[in-house]
C-alpha positions in Angstrom: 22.4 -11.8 4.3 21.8 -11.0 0.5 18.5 -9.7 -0.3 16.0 -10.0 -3.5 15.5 -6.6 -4.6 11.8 -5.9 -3.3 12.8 -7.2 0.4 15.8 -4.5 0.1 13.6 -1.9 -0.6 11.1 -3.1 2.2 13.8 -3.2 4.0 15.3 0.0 3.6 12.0 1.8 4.5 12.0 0.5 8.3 13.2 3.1 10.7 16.7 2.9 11.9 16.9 1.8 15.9 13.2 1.4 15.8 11.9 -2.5 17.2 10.7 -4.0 14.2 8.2 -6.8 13.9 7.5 -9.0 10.6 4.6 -10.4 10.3 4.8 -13.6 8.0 8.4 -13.5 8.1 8.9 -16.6 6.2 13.2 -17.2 5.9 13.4 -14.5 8.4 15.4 -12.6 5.8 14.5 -8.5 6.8 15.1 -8.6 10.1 18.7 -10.5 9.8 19.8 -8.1 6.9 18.5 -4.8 9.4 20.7 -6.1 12.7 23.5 -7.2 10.3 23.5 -4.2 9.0 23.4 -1.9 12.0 19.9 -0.6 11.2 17.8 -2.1 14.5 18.9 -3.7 17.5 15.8 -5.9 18.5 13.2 -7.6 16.2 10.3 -10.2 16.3 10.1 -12.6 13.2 6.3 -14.0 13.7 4.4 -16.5 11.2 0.9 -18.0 11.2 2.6 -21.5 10.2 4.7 -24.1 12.3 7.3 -24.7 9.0 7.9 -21.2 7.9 8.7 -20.0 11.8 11.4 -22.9 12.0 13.0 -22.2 9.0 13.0 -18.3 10.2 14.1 -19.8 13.3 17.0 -22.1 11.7 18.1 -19.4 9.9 18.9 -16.5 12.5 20.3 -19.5 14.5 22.6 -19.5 11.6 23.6 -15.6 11.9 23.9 -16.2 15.3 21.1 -13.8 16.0 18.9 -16.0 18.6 19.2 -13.2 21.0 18.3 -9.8 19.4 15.6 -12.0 17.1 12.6 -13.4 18.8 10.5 -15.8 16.6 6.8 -15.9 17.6 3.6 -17.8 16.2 0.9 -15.3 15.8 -1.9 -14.9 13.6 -1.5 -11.7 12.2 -1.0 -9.4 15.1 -2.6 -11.7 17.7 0.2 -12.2 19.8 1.5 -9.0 19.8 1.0 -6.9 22.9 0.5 -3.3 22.4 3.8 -1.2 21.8 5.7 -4.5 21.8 7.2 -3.0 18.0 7.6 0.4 16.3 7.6 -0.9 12.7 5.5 -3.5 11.6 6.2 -5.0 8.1 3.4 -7.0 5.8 5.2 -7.8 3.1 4.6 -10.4 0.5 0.7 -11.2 0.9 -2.2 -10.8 -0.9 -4.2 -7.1 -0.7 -7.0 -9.1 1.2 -5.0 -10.5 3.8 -3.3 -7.7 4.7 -6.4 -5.6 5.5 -7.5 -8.7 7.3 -4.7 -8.7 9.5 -4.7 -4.7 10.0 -8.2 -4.8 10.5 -8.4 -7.7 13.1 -4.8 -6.0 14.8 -6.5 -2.3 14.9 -7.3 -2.4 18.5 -3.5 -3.2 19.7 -2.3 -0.3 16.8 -5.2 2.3 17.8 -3.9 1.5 21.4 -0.1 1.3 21.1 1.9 5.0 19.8 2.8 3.2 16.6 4.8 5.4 14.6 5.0 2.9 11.2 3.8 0.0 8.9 6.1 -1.0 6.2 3.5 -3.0 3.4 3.8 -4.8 0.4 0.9 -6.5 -0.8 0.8 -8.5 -4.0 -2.6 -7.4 -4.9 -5.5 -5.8 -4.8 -3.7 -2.6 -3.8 -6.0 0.3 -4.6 -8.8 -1.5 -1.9 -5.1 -1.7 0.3 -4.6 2.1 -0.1 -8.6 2.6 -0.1 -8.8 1.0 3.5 -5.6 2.8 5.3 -7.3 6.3 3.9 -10.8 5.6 5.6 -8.7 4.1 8.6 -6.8 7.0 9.3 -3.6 5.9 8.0 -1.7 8.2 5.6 0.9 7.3 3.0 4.1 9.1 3.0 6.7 7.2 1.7 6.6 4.8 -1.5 8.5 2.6 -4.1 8.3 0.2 -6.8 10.5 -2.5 -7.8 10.7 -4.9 -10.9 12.0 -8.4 -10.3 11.6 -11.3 -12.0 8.8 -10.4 -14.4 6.7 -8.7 -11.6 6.3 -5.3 -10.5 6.1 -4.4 -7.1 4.7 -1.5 -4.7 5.2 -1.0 -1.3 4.8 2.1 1.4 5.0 3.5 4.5 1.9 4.6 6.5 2.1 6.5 9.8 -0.9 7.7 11.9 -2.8 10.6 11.1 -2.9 13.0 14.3 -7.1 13.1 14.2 -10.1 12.1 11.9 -13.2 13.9 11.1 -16.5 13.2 9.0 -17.8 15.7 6.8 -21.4 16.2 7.3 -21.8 15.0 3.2 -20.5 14.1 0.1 -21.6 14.8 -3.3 -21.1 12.5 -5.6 -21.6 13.3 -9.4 -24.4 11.5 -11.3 -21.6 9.2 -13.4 -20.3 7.9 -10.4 -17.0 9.1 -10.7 -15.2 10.8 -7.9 -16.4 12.2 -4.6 -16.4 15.9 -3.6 -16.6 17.3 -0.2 -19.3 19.5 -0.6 -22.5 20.5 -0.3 -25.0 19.7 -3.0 -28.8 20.2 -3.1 -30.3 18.0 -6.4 -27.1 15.2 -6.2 -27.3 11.6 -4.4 -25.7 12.1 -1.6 -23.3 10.0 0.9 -21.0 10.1 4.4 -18.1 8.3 4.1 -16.4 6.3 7.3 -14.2 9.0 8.0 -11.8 11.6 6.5 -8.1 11.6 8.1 -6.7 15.3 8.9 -2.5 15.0 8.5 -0.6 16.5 11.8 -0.3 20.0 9.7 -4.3 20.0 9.5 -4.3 19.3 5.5 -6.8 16.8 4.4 -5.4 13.4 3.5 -7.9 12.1 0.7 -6.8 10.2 -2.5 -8.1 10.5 -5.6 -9.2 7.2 -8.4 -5.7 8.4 -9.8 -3.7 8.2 -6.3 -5.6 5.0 -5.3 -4.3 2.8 -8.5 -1.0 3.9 -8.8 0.0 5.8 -5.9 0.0 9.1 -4.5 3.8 9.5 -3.6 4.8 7.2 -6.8 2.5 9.9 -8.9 4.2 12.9 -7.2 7.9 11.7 -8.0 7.4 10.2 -11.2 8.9 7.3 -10.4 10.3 5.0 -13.6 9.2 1.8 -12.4 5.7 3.1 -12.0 6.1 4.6 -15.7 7.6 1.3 -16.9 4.4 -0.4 -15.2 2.2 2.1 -16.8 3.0 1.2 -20.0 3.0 -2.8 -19.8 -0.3 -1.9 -18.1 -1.7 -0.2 -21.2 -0.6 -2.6 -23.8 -2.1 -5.0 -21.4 -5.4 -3.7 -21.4 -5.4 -2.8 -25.0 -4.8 -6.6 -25.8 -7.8 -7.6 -23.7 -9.9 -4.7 -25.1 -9.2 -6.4 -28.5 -10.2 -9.7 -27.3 -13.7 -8.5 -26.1 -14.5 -6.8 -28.8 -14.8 -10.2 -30.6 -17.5 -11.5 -28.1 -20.8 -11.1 -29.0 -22.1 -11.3 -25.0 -23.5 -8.8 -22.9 -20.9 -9.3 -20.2 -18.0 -8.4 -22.5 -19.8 -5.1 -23.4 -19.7 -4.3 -20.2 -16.2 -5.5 -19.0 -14.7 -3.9 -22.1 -16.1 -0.6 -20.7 -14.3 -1.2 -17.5 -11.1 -1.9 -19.1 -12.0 1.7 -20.9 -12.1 3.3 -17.9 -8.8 2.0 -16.6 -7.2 3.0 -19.7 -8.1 6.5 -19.5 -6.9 6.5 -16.4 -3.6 5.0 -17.0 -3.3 7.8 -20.0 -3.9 10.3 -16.9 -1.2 9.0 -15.0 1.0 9.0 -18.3 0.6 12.5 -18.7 2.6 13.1 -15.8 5.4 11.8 -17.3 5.4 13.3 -20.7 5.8 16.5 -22.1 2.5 18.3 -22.3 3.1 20.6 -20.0 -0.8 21.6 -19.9 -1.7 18.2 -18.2 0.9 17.7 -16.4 0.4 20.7 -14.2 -3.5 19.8 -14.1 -2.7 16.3 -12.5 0.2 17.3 -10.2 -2.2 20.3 -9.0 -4.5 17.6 -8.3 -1.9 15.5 -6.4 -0.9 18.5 -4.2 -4.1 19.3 -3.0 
């Protein structure tokens, strides 16, 4: 089995021995390249849809892999029992879906000693990264892949040990990020929850970590500065174009795509040579 190069590096973040079970499977393409290649022993290829679970089903017929893959028509995680799998890949579905599926699952993972999901949305991946923070989920492996005129992100999330809430957050007048802290004269707010990492540090994520990445920040990975810069000729181009509109609504957007440009140059300064800000943002990262 021959695999694109973002299902290789889906792939290659699953466990070795561990039971996997992909959810959309599609072509049932991970799990044959993982028992092919001596990674797992056991998986369960599952799919929402009649025609994609045949064709998974046709095709580990065809590697002669009927009996160490089990096909399965679930909804998500619907007809999964708890601790039926160790590693559970989303890969190749929108950022909305996927939180769908992890939220509607969450009683079967919050019940089962789960040790790993393996996603890859295709959007909407800050609000992905967003959710598995105020879920208790923490990031600690991540990549990024071009193919085919697209980049894409993926990473694995394991369990954080306990959660806590703060009794408040501050957050500053502009709205910008949240401080744990107490503040007399600021608006004031309590998040769902904070997750606390097995070695007791806090695992929160910054506007920075959230868009791009805390793991891909903290190893300066090329495809993520590669990405970084399409991204900011991107926005530059529809900066431009607003600024030729004469409507309200374009004031406003162009401020957004403002923002997101600062940022990006934030995340740039990682990767170049001023060693003041690089420091700052990596200090940030490690905290």
């Amino acid at each position: 089995m021959q695999l694109s190069r973002r299902l290789l590096a889906v792939a290659g973040m699953v466990t070795p021995g561990y039971v996997l079970a992909d959810i959309g499977t599609d072509h049932a393409y991970i799990p044959i390249y993982l028992i092919e290649n001596k990674r797992i022993s056991h998986a369960i290829a599952a799919d929402i849809n009649e025609g994609p679970l045949a064709r998974a089903k046709a095709h580990i017929q065809e590697h002669g892999l009927e009996y160490r893959i089990e096909t399965r028509l679930s909804d998500g995680l619907s007809a999964f029992l708890p601790g039926e799998a160790q590693s559970i890949v989303l890969a190749g579905m929108g950022g909305a879906l996927t939180i769908r599926i992890l939220q509607d699952g969450m009683e079967r993972l919050e019940s089962a000693e789960l040790p790993e999901l393996i996603l890859q949305p295709q959007s909407e991946i800050s609000q992905v990264r967003a959710y598995l923070q105020d879920s208790g989920w923490s990031i600690v492996q991540e990549d990024m892949v071009f193919e085919d005129g697209k980049y894409y992100p993926m990473m694995k999330v394991k369990r954080c040990e306990d959660m806590e809430t703060p009794p408040r957050i501050a957050r500053r007048q502009g709205g910008s990020s949240m401080e744990v802290r107490i503040a007399k004269d600021e608006p004031m707010e309590t998040p769902p929850r904070i997750a606390r990492r097995q070695d007791g540090s806090i695992s929160s994520m910054s506007d920075l970590q959230l868009a791009f990445g805390p793991e891909l920040l903290k190893m300066r990975h090329p495809v993520l500065h590669q990405f970084l810069l399409h991204d900011r000729r991107t926005q530059e181009r529809i900066l431009e174009s607003l600024g030729l509109s004469q409507k309200e609504s374009a004031a406003v957007r162009a401020e957004e795509i403002r923002d997101r440009i600062r940022l990006i140059d934030q995340a740039l300064s990682i990767y170049s040579g001023e060693a003041a800000n690089q420091r700052n943002v990596l200090a940030q990262i490690s905290d």
